[in-house]
OpenMM code with the backbone's topology and positions (N, CA, C; nanometers):
from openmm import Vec3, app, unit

residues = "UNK UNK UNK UNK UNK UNK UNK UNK UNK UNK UNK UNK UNK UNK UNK UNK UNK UNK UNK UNK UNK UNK UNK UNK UNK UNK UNK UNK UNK UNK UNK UNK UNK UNK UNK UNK UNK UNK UNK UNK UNK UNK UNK UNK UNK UNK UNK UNK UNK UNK UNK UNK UNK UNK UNK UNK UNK UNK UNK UNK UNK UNK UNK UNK UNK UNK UNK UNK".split()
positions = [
    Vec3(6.6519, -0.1892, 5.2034),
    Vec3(6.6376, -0.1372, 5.3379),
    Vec3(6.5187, -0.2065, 5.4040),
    Vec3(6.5315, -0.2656, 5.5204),
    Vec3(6.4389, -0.3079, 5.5732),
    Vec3(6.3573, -0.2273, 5.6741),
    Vec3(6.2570, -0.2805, 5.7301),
    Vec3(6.1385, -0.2177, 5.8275),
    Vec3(6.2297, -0.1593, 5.9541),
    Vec3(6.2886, -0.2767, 5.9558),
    Vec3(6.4223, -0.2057, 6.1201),
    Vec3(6.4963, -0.1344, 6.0650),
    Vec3(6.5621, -0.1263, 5.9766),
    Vec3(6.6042, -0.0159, 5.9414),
    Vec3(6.5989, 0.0931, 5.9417),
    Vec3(6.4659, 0.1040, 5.8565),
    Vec3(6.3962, 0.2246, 5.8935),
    Vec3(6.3504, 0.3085, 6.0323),
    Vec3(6.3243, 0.2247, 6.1027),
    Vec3(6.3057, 0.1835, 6.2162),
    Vec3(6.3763, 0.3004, 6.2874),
    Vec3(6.5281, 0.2207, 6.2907),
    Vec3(6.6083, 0.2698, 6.3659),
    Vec3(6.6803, 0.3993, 6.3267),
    Vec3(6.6403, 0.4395, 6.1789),
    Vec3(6.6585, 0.5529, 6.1463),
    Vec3(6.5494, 0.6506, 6.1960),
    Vec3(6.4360, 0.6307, 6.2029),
    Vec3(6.3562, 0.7454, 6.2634),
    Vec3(6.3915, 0.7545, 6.4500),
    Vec3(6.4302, 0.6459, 6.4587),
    Vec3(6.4753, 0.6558, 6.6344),
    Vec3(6.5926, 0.7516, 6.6163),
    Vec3(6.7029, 0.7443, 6.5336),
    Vec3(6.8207, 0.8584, 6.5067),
    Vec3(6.7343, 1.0059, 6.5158),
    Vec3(6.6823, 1.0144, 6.4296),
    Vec3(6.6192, 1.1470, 6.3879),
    Vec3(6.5532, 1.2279, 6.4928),
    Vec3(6.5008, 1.1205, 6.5854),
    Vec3(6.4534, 1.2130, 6.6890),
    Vec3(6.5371, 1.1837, 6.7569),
    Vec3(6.6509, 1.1438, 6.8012),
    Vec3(6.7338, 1.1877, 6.9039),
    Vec3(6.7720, 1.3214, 6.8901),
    Vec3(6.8216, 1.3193, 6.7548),
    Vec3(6.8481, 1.4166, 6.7276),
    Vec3(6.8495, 1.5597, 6.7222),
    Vec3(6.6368, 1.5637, 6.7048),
    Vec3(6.5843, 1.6497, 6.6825),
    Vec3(6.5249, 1.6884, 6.8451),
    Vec3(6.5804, 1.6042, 6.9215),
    Vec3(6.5673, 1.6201, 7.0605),
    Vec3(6.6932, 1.7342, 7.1229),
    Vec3(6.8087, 1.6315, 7.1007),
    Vec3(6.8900, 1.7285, 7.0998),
    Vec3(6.9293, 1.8889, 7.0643),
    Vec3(6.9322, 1.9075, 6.9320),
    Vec3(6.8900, 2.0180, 6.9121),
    Vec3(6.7612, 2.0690, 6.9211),
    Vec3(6.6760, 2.0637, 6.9687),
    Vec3(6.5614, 2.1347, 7.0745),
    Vec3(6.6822, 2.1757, 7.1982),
    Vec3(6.6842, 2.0688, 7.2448),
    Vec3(6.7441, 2.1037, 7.3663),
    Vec3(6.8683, 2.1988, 7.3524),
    Vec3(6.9450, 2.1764, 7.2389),
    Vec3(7.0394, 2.3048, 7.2389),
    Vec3(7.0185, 2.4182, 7.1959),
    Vec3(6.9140, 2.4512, 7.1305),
    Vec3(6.8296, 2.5717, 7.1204),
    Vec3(6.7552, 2.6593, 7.2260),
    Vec3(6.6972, 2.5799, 7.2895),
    Vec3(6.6014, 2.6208, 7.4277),
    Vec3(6.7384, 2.6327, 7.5097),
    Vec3(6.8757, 2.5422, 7.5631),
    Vec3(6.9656, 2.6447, 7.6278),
    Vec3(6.9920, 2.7681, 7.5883),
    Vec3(6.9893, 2.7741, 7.4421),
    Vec3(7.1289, 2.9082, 7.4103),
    Vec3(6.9792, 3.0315, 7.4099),
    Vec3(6.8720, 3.0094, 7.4325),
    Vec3(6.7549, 3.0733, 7.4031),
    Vec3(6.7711, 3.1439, 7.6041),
    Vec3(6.7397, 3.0378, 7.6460),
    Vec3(6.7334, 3.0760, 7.8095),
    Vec3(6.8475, 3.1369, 7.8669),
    Vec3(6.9919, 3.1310, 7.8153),
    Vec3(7.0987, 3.1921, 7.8496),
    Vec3(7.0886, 3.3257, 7.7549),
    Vec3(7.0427, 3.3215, 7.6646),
    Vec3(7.0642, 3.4678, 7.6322),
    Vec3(6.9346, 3.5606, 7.7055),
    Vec3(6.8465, 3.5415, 7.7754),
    Vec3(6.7598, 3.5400, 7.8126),
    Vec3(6.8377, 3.6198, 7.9858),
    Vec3(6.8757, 3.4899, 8.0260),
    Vec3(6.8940, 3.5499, 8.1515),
    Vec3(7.0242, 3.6609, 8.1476),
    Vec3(7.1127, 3.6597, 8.0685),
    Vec3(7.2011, 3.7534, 8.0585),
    Vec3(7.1825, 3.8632, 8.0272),
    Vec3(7.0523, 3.8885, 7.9641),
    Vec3(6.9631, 4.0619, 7.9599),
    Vec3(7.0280, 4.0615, 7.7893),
    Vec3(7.0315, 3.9656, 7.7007),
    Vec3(7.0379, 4.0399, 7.5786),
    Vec3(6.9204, 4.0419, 7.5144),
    Vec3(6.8278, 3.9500, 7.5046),
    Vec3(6.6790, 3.9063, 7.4453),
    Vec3(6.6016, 3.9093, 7.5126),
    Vec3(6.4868, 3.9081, 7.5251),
    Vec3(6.3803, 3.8910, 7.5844),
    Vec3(6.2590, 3.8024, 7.5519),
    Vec3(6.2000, 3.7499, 7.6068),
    Vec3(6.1033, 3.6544, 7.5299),
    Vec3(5.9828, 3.6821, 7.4715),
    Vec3(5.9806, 3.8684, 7.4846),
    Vec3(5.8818, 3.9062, 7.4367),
    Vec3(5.9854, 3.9159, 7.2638),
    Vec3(6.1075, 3.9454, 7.2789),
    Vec3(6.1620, 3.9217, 7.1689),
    Vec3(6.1652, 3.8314, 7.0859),
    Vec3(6.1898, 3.6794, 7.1210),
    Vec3(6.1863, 3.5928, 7.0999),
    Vec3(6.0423, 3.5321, 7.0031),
    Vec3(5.9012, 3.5656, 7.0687),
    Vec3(5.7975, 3.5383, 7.0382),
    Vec3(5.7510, 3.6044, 6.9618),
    Vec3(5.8042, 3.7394, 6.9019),
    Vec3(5.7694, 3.8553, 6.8472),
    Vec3(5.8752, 3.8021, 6.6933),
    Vec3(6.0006, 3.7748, 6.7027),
    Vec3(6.0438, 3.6959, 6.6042),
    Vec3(5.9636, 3.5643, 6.5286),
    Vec3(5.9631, 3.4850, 6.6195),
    Vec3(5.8898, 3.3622, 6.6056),
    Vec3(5.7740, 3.3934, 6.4989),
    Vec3(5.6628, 3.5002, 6.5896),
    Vec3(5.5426, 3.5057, 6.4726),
    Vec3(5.6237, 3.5801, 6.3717),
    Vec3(5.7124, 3.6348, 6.3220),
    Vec3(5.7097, 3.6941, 6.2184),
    Vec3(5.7618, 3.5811, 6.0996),
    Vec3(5.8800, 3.4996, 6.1375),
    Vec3(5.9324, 3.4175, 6.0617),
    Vec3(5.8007, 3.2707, 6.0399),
    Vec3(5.7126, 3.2894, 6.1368),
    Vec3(5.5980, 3.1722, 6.0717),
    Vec3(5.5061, 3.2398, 5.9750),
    Vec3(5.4969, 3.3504, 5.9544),
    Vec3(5.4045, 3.4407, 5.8965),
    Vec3(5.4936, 3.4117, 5.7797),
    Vec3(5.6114, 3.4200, 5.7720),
    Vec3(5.6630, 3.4522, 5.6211),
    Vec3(5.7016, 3.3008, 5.5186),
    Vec3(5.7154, 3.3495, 5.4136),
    Vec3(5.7453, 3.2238, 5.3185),
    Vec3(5.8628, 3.1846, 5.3369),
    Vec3(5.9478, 3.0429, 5.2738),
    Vec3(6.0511, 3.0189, 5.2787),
    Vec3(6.1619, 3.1449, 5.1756),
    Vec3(6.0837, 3.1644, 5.0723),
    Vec3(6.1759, 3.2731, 5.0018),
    Vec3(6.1495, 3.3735, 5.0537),
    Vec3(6.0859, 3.3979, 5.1591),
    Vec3(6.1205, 3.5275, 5.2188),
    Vec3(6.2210, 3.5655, 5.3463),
    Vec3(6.2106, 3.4356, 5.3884),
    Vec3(6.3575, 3.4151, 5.4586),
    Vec3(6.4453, 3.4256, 5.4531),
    Vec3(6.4767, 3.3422, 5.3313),
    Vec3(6.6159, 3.3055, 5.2768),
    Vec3(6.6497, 3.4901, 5.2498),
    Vec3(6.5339, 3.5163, 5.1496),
    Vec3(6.5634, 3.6967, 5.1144),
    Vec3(6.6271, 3.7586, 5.2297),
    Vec3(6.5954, 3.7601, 5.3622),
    Vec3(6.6066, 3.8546, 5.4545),
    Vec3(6.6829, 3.8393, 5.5080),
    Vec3(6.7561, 3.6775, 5.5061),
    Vec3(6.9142, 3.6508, 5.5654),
    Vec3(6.9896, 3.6809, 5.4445),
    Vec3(6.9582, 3.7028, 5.3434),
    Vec3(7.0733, 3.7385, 5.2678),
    Vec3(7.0950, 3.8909, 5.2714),
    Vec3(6.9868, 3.9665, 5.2720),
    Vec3(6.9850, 4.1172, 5.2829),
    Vec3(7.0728, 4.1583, 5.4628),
    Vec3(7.0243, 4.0625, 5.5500),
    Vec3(7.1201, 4.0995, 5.6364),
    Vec3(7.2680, 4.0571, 5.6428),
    Vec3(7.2931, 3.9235, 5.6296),
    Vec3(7.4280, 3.9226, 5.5175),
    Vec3(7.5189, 4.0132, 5.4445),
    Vec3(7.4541, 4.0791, 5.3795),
    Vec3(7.4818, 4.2007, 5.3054),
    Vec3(7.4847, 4.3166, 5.3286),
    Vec3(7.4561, 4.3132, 5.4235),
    Vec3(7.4417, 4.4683, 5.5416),
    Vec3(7.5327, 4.4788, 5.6689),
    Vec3(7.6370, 4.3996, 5.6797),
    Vec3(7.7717, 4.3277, 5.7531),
    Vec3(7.8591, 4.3896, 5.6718),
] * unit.nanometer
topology = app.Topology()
chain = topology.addChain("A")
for resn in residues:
    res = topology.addResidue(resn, chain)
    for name in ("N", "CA", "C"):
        topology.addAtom(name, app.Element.getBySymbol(name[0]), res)
C-alpha cells in the first residue's frame, strides 16, 4: 500500500464521517422540530452515554432489547 493510498483512504473516511454527521444532525433536528425530543433531551442523553463505559452500553442496549 502506498502513501496515496493511504491517502485517499483517509479522504474516504471523512467523507464519510461527514456524511453521517450530517445524517445524524438531520434525523436529530427533525425529530426535534416535530415535538418528539428535545435538545434538552438530546444533551441530557449525550452526557450520560459519555459518562459511561463501552460495556456499559452495550449492557443497556441489550437490557433494552430485552424489554421489547
Amino acid at each position: 500500500m502506498t502513501k496515496l493510498d493511504i491517502v485517499g483512504q483517509i479522504a474516504d473516511l471523512k467523507e464519510i464521517d461527514y456524511k453521517n454527521t450530517l445524517a445524524i444532525a438531520s434525523i436529530i433536528e427533525l425529530l426535534i422540530e416535530k415535538g418528539i425530543i428535545s435538545r434538552n433531551d438530546i444533551a441530557k442523553k449525550a452526557l450520560q452515554l459519555e459518562n459511561m463505559t463501552l460495556e456499559e452500553v452495550h449492557d443497556d442496549r441489550l437490557a433494552a432489547i430485552s424489554r421489547k
